[in-house]
C-alpha atoms as one frame of an Amber mdcrd trajectory, in Angstrom:
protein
 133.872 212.382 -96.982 130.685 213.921 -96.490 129.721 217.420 -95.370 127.754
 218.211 -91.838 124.843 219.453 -92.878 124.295 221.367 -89.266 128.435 222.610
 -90.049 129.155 220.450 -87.179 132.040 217.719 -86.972 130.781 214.083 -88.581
 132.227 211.054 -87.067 131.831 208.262 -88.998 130.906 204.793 -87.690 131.425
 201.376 -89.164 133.937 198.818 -89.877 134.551 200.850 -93.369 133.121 203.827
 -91.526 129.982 204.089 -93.641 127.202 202.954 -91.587 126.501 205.831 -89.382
 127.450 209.322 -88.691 127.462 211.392 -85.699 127.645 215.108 -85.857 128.809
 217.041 -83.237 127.763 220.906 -83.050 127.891 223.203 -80.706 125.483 225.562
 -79.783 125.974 229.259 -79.308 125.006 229.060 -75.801 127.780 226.544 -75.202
 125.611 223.242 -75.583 127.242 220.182 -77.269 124.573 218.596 -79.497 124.979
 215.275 -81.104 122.746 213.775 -83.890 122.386 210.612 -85.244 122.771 210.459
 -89.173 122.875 208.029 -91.905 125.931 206.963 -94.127 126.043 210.033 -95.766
 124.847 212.117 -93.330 121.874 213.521 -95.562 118.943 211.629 -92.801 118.758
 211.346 -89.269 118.152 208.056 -87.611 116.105 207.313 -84.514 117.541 205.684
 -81.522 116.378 204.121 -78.004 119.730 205.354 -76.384 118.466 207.236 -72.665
 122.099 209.095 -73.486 125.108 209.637 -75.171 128.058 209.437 -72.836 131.398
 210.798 -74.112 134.162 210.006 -71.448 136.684 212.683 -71.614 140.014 213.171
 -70.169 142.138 216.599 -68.867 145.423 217.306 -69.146 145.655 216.158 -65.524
 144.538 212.845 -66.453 141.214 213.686 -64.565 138.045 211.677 -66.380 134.746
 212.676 -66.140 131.475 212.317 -68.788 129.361 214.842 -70.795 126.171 213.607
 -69.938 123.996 214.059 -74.106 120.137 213.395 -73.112 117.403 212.750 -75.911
 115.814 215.694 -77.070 111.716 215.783 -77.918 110.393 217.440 -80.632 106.745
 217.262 -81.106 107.175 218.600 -84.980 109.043 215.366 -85.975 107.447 213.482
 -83.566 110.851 212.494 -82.259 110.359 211.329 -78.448 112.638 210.273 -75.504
 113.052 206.678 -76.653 113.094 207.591 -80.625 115.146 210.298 -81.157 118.416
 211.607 -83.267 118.698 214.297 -81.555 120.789 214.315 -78.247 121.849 217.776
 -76.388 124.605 217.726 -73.244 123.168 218.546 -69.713 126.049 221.159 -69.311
 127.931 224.155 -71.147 131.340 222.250 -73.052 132.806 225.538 -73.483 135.622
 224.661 -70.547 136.344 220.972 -71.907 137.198 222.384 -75.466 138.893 220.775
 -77.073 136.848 217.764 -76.349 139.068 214.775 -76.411 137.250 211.579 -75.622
 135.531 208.028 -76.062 131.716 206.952 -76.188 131.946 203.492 -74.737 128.679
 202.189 -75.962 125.734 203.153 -78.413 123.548 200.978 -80.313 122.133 202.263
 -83.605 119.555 199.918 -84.758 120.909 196.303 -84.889 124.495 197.484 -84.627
 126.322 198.624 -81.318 129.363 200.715 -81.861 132.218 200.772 -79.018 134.916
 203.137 -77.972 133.760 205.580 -80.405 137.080 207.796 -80.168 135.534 211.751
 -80.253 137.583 214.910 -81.338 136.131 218.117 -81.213 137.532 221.305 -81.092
 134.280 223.086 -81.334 134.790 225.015 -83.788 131.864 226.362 -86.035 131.257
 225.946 -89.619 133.536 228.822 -90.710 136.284 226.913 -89.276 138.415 224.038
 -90.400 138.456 221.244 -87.677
């Protein structure tokens, strides 16, 4: 198991779940932010993806999608198109816990589907 470097929640990706890692972390203003990361979560890793779209569903069986765009930053160089950064359009804090599925996401030559996604939101200080 590695450890989030950004104390977020790593999901790990793979058939032996060591190819990729998403970390999910959200922001004090009530963002979700998802980056890409490497196998052991120590590098992030630049993808074309125009979003990340996690499908979630209520208690009322109600579905609907947090919408995670690319996020720019001219330090890195990290642009729409090549990024590992990805930031929801909308405040999560009502769909906590987040219980949900990205259907889709291609990481290099490798395309992931129904990526299952639990996150409570809690922060660093607290145990998942």
């Amino acid at each position: 198991m590695h450890i989030a470097p950004h104390g977020g929640k790593l999901i790990e990706l793979g058939k032996k779940k060591s190819e990729f890692n998403l970390e999910l972390v959200l922001l004090e203003q009530g963002f979700l932010q998802v980056y890409v990361m490497d196998s052991c979560a120590e590098n992030f890793v630049r993808i074309s993806a125009t979003s990340i779209d996690i499908e979630v569903t209520d208690e009322n069986n109600n579905t609907k999608t947090i919408l995670c765009e690319p996020i720019e930053d001219p330090v890195t160089g990290e642009t729409i198109g090549n990024t590992s950064l990805f930031t929801s359009t909308t405040k999560v804090l009502n769909d906590l816990p987040i219980s949900g599925v990205i259907r889709k996401l291609n990481i290099m030559e490798f395309t992931y589907e129904n990526i299952e996604v639990n996150f409570s939101g809690s922060s660093k200080k607290e145990k998942e």
